[in-house]
C-alpha positions in Angstrom: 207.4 52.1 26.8 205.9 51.0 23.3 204.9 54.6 21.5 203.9 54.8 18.0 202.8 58.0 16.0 200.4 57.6 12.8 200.5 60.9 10.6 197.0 61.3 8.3 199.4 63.0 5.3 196.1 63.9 3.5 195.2 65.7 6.5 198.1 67.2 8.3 198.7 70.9 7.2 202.4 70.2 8.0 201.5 73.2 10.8 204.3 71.8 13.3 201.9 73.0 16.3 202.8 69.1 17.3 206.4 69.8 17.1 206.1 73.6 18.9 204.2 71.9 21.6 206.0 68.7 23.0 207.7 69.5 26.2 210.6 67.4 25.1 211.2 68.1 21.4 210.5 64.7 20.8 209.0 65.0 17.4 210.9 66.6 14.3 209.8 66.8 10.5 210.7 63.9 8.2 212.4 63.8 4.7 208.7 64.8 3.4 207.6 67.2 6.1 205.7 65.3 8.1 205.9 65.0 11.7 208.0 61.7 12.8 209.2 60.7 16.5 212.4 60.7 17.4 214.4 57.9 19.2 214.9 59.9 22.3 210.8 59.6 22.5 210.8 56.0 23.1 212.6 57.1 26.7 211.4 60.7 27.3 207.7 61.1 26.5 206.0 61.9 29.8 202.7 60.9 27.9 201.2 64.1 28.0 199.4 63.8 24.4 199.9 67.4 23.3 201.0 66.4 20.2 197.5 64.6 19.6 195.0 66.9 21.4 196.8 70.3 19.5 196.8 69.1 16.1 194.5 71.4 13.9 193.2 68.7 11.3 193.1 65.8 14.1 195.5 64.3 11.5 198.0 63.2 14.0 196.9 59.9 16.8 199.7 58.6 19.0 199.6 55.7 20.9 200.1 56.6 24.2 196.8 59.0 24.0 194.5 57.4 21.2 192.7 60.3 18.9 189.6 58.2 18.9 189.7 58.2 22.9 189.7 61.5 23.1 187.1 64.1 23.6 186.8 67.4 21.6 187.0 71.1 23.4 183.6 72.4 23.5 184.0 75.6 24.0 180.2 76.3 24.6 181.0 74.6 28.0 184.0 77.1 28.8 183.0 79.5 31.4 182.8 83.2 30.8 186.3 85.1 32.6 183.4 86.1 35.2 182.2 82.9 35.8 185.3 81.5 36.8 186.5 84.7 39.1 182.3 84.2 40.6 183.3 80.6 41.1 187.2 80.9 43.1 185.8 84.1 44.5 182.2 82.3 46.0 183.9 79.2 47.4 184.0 79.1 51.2 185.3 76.9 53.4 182.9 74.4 55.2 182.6 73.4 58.8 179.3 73.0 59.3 177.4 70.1 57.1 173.8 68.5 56.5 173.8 64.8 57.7 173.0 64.1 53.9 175.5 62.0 52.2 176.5 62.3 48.6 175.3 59.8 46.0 178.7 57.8 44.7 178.1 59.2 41.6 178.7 62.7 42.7 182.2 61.3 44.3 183.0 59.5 41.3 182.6 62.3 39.1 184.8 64.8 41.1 187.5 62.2 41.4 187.2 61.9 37.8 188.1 65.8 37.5 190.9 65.5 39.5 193.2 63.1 37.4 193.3 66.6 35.1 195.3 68.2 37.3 199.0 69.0 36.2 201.3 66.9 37.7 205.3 66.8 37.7 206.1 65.5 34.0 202.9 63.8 34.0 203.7 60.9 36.4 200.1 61.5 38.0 201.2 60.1 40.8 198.2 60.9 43.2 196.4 58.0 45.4 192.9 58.5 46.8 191.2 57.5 49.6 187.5 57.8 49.2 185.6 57.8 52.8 181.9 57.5 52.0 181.2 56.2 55.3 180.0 59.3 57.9 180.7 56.7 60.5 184.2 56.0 59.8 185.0 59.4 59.4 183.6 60.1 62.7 185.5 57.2 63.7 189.1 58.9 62.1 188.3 62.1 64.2 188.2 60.4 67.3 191.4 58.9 66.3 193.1 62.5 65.8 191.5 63.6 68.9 193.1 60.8 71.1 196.6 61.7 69.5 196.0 64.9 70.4 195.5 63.8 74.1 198.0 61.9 74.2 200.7 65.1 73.1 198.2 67.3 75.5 197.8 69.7 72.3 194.9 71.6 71.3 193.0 71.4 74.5 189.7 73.0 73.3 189.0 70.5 70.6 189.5 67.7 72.9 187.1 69.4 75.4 185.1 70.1 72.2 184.8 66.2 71.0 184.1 65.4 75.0 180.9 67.5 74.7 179.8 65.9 71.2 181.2 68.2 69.0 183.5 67.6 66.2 185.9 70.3 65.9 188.1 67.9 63.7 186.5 66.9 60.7 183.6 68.8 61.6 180.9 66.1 60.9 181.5 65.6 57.6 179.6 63.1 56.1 182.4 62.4 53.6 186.7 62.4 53.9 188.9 62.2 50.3 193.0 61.6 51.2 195.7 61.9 48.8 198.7 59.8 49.3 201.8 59.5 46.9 204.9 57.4 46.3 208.2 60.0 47.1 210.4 58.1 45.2 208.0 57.7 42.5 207.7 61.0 41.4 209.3 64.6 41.5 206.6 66.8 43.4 204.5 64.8 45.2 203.2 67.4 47.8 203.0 69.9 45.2 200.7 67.2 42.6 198.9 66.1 45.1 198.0 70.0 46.3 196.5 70.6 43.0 194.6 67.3 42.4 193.0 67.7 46.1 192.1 71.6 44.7 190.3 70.4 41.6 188.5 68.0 43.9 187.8 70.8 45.8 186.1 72.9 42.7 184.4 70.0 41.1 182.8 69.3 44.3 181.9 73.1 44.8 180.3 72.7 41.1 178.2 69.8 42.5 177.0 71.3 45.2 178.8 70.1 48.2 181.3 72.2 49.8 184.7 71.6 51.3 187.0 72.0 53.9 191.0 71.0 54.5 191.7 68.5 57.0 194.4 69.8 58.4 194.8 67.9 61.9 194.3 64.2 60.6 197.3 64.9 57.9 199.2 66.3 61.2 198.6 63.5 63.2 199.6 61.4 60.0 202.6 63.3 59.7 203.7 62.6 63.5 203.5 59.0 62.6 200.2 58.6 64.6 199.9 55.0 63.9 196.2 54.3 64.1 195.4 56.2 61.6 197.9 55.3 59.3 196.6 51.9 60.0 193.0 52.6 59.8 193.5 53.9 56.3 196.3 51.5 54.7 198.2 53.7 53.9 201.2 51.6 51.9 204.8 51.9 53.1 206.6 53.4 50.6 203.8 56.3 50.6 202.9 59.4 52.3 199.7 61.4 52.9 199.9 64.9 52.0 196.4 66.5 52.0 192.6 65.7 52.8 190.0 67.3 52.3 186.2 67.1 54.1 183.4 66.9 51.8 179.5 66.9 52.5 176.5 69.1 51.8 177.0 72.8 53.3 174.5 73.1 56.3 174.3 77.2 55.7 174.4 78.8 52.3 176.8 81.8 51.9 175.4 85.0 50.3 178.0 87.2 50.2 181.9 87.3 49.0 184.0 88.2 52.0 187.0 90.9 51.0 190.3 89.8 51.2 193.8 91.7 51.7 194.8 94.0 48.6 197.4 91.8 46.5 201.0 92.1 47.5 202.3 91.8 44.0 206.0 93.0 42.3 205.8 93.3 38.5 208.9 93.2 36.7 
């Protein structure tokens, strides 16, 4: 990997936030005080541009995550601490949706959000799987329901889907799947967990609400071969969430309570 570090010396206050901040202590002080990479960088640097997006006199640009790429915090768009608790607290899981689809706009933009998700040492090693069409994710939950006839499990959705009713992806007019390479990176499940929850967020900002598919990334995981075929899923890669997505049909007024927290603080 080809990294190069530029230092603006009539800028940089020579803080060291750059150094304090890099995961790896890849960057040190040179003979003059400056910030400088060090060899092991050129192997080690997970490309995580902390170095860049922390300096306090945007006097440092690094290769790997160009300064003049980058956008600025603007911290008159950070929510309030209330907003955010309204936000998690307000979302609901949805199972009952409007025939409306989403303009690919709206599905772009949440996708967008979702690269900014942490990931193990930065690999970002999530895949998506975008279903815009309401008919082939109609199609995908008929699929689920004849593996689950076939195993003779979950008799009341099959009886369900027999009487028009989609108990499985609930109608949704929209289905996003994350799939990953194993060997590829170090937490797959766990990265592609919290890419599928800011997808879940960014589409609650939007509008649209959300609801885990559960049974299609079962039937996935038994090896259910139609669906794994229906979606190309590669080889060397395995699903590990998805997530329904359409316009709630019913808007929720109130919070619901939850269980006291079950917390030991050391």
């Amino acid at each position: 990997m080809d990294i190069h570090l530029t230092v603006d010396q009539k800028l940089c206050k020579r803080c060291y936030a750059c150094i304090s901040e890099c995961p790896f202590d890849l960057i040190n002080a040179d003979s003059d005080g400056f910030p400088q990479l060090r060899k092991a960088a050129l192997r080690r640097c997970i490309r995580c541009g902390h170095c860049m997006a922390v300096c306090t006199a945007d006097a440092l640009d690094i290769s790997i995550s160009p300064l003049a790429e980058s956008l600025l915090v603007n911290k008159d768009l950070l929510p309030s601490p209330e907003s955010v608790k309204h936000l998690l607290e307000s979302r609901r899981s949805i199972r009952t949706y409007k025939k409306k689809k989403a303009n690919h706009s709206v599905l772009e933009a949440i996708l967008d959000v979702s690269r900014y998700a942490p990931s193990a040492h930065n690999k970002q090693p999530v895949h998506w799987i975008m279903v815009e069409d309401p008919a082939e994710v109609k199609r995908l939950a008929g699929m689920v329901v004849t593996w689950m006839a076939e195993l003779k499990v979950f008799p009341g959705l099959i009886r369900a889907w027999d009487k028009g009713v989609d108990k499985v992806l609930r109608g949704a007019p929209h289905l996003a799947i994350t799939h990953a390479d194993a060997l590829g990176s170090e937490h797959p499940h766990e990265d592609c967990s919290l890419a599928t929850a800011y997808l879940d967020m960014a589409a609650y900002s939007h509008g649209l609400g959300s609801c885990w598919a559960g049974f299609l990334v079962q039937a996935i995981h038994h090896r259910y071969q139609p669906v794994i075929d229906a979606l190309e899923i590669p080889e060397t890669n395995t699903v590990y969430t998805a997530l329904m997505l359409g316009y709630p049909k019913f808007r929720y007024r109130h919070i619901p309570q939850r269980d006291p927290l079950t917390v030991i603080w050391r």
